[in-house]
N, C-alpha and C positions, 0 to 999 in steps of 0.2 A: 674198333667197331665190332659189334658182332657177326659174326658169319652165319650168317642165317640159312645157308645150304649145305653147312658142311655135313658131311657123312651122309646126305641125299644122293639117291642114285637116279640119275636121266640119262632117256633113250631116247636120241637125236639121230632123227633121219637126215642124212644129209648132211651130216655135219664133217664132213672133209674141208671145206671152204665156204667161204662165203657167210651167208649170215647162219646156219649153221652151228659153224664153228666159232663164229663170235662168242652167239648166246652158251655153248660149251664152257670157252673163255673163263667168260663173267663170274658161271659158275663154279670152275676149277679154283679163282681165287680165295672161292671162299673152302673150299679142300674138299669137293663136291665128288662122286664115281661119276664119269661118263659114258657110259655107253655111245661111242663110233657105229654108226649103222648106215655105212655107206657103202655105195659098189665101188668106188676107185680104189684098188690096191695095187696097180700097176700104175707112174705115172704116166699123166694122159695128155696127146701130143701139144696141147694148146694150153690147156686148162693147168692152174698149180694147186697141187697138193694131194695126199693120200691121206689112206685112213690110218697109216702108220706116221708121216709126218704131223698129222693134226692130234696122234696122241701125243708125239712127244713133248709137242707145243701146250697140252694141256698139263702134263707131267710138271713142269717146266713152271707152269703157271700156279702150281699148289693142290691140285687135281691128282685122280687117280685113274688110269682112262683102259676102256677096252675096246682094242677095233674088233670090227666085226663086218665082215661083209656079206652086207645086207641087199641087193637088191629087192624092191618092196614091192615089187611084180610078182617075186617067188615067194607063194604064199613059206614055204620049206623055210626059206632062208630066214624068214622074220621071225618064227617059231625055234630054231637052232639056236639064235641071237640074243632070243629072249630067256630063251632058259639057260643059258650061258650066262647072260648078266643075272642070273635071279642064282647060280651057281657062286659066282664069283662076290658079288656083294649081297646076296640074302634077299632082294628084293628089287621093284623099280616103286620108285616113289611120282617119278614125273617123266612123263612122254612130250615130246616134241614134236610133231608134224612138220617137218622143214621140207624134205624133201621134194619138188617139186618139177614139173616139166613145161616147156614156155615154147609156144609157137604164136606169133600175130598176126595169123592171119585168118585172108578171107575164110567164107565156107569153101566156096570153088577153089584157094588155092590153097588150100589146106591136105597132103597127102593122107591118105588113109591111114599111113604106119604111124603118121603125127598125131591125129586124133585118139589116135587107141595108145598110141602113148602116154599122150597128158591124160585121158581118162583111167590107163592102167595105174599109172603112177601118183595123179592129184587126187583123184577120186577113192578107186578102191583100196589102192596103198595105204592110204590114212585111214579108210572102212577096217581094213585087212589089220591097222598095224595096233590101231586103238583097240579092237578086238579081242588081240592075241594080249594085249599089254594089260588089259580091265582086270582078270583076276588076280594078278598081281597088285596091280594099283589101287583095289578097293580093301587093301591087306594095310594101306600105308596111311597114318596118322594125317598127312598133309598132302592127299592125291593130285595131281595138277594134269592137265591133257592142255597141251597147246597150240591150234594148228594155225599156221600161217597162211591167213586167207583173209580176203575183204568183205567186208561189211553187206548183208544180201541189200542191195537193191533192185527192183525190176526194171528201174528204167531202161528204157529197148539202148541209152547210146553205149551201156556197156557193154553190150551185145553186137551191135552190127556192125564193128572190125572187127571183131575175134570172138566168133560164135563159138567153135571148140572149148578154146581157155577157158571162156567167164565159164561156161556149163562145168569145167572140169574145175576150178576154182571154186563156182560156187556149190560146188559139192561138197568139197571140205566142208566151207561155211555152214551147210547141214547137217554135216556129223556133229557139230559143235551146237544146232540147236539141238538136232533128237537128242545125242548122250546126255547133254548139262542136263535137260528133264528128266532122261530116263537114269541115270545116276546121280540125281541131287541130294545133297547129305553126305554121299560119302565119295565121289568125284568129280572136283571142278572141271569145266570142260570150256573154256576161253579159246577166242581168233585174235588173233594181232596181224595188224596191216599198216604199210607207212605211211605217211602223208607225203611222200616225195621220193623222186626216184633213189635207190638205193643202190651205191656204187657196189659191183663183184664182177667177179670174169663175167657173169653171164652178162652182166650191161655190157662191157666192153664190145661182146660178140654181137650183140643187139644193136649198140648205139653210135660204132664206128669211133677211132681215135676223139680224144678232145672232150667225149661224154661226161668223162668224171668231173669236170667242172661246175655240172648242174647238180650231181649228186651228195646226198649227205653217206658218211661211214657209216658200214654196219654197225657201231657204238650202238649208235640211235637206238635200233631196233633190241640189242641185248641189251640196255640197260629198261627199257618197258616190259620185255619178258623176265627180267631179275624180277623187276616191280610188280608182275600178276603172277607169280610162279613162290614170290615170299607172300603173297595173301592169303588168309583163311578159306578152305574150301568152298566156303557159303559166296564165294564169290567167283559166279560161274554164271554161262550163258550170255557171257559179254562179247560184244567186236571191238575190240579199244583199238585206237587210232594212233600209234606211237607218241607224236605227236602232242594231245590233245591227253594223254595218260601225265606226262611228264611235266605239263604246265601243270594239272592240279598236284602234281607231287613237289611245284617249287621252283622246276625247272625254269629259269627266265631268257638263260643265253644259250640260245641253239645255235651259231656262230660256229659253237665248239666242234659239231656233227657234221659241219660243210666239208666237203675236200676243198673249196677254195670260201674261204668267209665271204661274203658280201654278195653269192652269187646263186645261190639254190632257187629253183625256180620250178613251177611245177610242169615245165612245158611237156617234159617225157613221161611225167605221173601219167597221162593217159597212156603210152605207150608201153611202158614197163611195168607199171604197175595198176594199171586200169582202173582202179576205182575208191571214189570218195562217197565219204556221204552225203548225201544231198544238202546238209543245213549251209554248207558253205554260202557266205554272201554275195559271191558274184553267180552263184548257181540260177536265182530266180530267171535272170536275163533270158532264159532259155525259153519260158514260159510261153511268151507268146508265141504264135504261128513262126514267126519269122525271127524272132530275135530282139536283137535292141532294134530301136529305132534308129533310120537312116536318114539324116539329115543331110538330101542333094537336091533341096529346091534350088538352094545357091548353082551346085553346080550344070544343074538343067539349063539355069538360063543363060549359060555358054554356048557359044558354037560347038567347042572339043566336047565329045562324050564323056560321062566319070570318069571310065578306067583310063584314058587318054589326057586326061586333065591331068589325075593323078599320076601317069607317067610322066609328063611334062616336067611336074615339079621333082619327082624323083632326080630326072634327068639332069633337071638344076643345081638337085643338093647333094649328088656325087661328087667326092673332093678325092684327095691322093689320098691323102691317113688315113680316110674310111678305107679305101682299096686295101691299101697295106693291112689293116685290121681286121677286115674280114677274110680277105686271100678266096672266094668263091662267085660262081655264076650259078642263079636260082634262075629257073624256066617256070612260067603261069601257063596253065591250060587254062582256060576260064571259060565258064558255059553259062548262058543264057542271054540277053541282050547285053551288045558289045563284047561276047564273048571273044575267044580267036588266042594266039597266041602271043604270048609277052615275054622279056625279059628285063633282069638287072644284071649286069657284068659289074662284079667287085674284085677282078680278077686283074683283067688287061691294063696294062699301063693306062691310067686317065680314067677308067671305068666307063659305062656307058649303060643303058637302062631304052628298051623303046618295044614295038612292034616288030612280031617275028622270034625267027631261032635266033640266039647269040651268038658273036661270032667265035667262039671255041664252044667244049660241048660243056652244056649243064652238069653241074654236081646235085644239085638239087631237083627235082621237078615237083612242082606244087601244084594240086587240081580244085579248084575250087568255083563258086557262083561270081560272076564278075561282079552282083553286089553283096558277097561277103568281100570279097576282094577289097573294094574301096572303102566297108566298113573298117577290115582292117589295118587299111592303111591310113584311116583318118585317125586310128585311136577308138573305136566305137568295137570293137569286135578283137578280142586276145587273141593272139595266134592261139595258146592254150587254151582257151576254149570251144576256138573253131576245130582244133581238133577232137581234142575229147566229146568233141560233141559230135562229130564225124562230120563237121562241113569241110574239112581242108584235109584233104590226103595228099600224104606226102610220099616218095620215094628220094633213092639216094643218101646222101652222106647226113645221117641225121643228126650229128654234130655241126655240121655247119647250118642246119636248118634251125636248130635253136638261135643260133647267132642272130636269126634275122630278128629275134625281138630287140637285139640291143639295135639292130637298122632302124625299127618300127620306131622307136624312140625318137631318132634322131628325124626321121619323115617327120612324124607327125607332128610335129615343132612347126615345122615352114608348112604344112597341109591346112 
């Protein structure tokens, strides 16, 4: 095969772990420089890898690698780093944007040091590192800039759980439209974003034990950046969608990308990775005022209220194996008519599901409208979409909160 990036030199932020060091990776096989431009040089209590382990790893792989510690907050350090690698290899051909900071939450509970974090480091880092890295890059035959960021859309539901992020995200995604204009002809300037959550320490610390089962490998993601990083510069000013890159490249069996095949699911994409583009086809549902339609004339003309119908039969189709299989107790707030609290015990010997707290304490708590509730217990309403959309907040163990779609399944058979 040809090695289409050998003797290329890239400046990857962040590239100690994670995806990263993936896209590093990918590139070393083809006998690539990389320039290391990250802060961990000491290892870090929780987190694996340094910028001296993930040279060697690249060495290793057919690569030639430089660490460099980078912190992309110190305008100093990116500048040190950069003429370093433009010492050591002659030049930088291709920038990376990886490096990134992740908090999800509210505004109110978002600390002040957190916000000015993800904006020092998503926003300006990438202003600061694209910057420093242009008159090198406009010196090189096949210039590439590629920051890892989603796709701008303004819908407010990107926004209203994690106002900081999206603002400090969608900042990147602006550097990538002004430069690709203000550098066209002589620097591509491309976002790449996953379509699903993507397993690395950081999900683990996000997503609680059990997470990596919904996630796909960072592969994914380095082999669509191989894919927009060997393209002709004239191809610039895109958001490609991992995804959605590698089907028109041929790709058919995504299977390969799963930590567990048969199980990738986009429930966390709202959580971890916040955002899709809207052409998706279960997107419209959203359109109207309320959603999908709810279809409870049937169960109006009961005695039992919805959410109370729907516990009823809950309470029916708890078996032993489901317990065993799930091993969790989910807690509903539920607000508006028939509001009040609910649970489902998948926990206790025999399970049990009704009115009130449970009898040991929730690992889950779930807060939602008592009729998204019964929408999605009927099947009419995806946990995954109620969240992303921001009808159903969740707290607790969010691995076991995923689980409840494989429950949803089985409910809404007998619902």
């Amino acid at each position: 095969t040809c090695r289409k990036l050998a003797g290329c030199t890239l400046f990857i932020t962040g590239a100690s772990r994670g995806i990263g060091k993936a896209i590093a990776l990918k590139a070393a096989k083809d006998g690539a420089n990389i320039v290391i431009a990250a802060k961990t040089a000491e290892p870090h209590r929780t987190l694996p890898g340094t910028i001296y382990t993930a040279a060697e790893e690249i060495e290793a792989a057919g690569g030639k690698a430089l660490p460099c510690i980078v912190n992309v907050r110190e305008e100093q350090q990116i500048i040190n780093a950069v003429e370093k690698a433009v010492k050591t290899f002659g030049g930088i051909d291709i920038l990376v944007n990886n490096a990134s900071a992740i908090s999800l939450s509210g505004t109110l509970e978002t600390e002040t040091k957190k916000a000015n974090l993800m904006m020092d480091v998503n926003v300006r880092g990438t202003y600061l590192t694209s910057k420093i890295c242009l008159p090198h890059l406009r010196k090189s035959k096949n210039a590439h800039i590629l920051n890892l960021s989603p796709p701008l859309n303004l819908n407010p539901i990107w926004f209203k759980n994690h106002c900081a992020y999206t603002i400090s995200k969608y900042g990147m995604s602006m550097c990538v439209l002004g430069m690709a204009e203000e550098f066209r002809g002589e620097v591509a300037v491309n976002a790449l974003w996953p379509k699903t959550a993507i397993y690395t320490a950081a999900m683990d610390m996000l997503g609680g034990s059990g997470v990596e089962k919904q996630c796909r490998k960072t592969d994914i993601l380095a082999d669509a950046a191989y894919c927009i990083l060997t393209k002709p510069k004239s191809f610039t000013g895109n958001f490609v969608i991992d995804e959605a890159l590698l089907r028109e490249e041929g790709i058919k069996d995504f299977d390969v990308y799963a930590i567990a095949p048969g199980k990738t699911n986009l429930f966390l994409a709202g959580a971890s990775q916040g955002f899709k583009e809207e052409k998706k086809s279960s997107q419209p549902k959203h359109k109207g005022p309320d959603g999908a339609k709810v279809n409870l004339e049937s169960a109006s003309a009961k005695p039992l209220s919805p959410v109370a119908e729907t516990f009823k039969v809950i309470q029916g189709a708890i078996s032993e194996e489901f317990v065993k299989a799930i091993q969790g107790v989910f807690l509903f707030e539920l607000s508006g008519d028939d509001g009040g609290t609910w649970y489902i015990d998948l926990k206790t010997k025999g399970g049990s599901a009704g009115c009130g707290k449970p009898p040991v304490k929730a690992d889950v708590v779930m807060s939602m409208s008592s009729a998204d509730f019964v929408k999605m217990f009927t099947g009419k309403l995806k946990p995954t979409m109620a969240f992303m959309s921001g009808k159903l907040r969740i707290s607790g163990n969010m691995a076991l909160a995923m689980r409840l779609e494989k429950v949803l399944v089985q409910f809404s058979s007998k619902l």
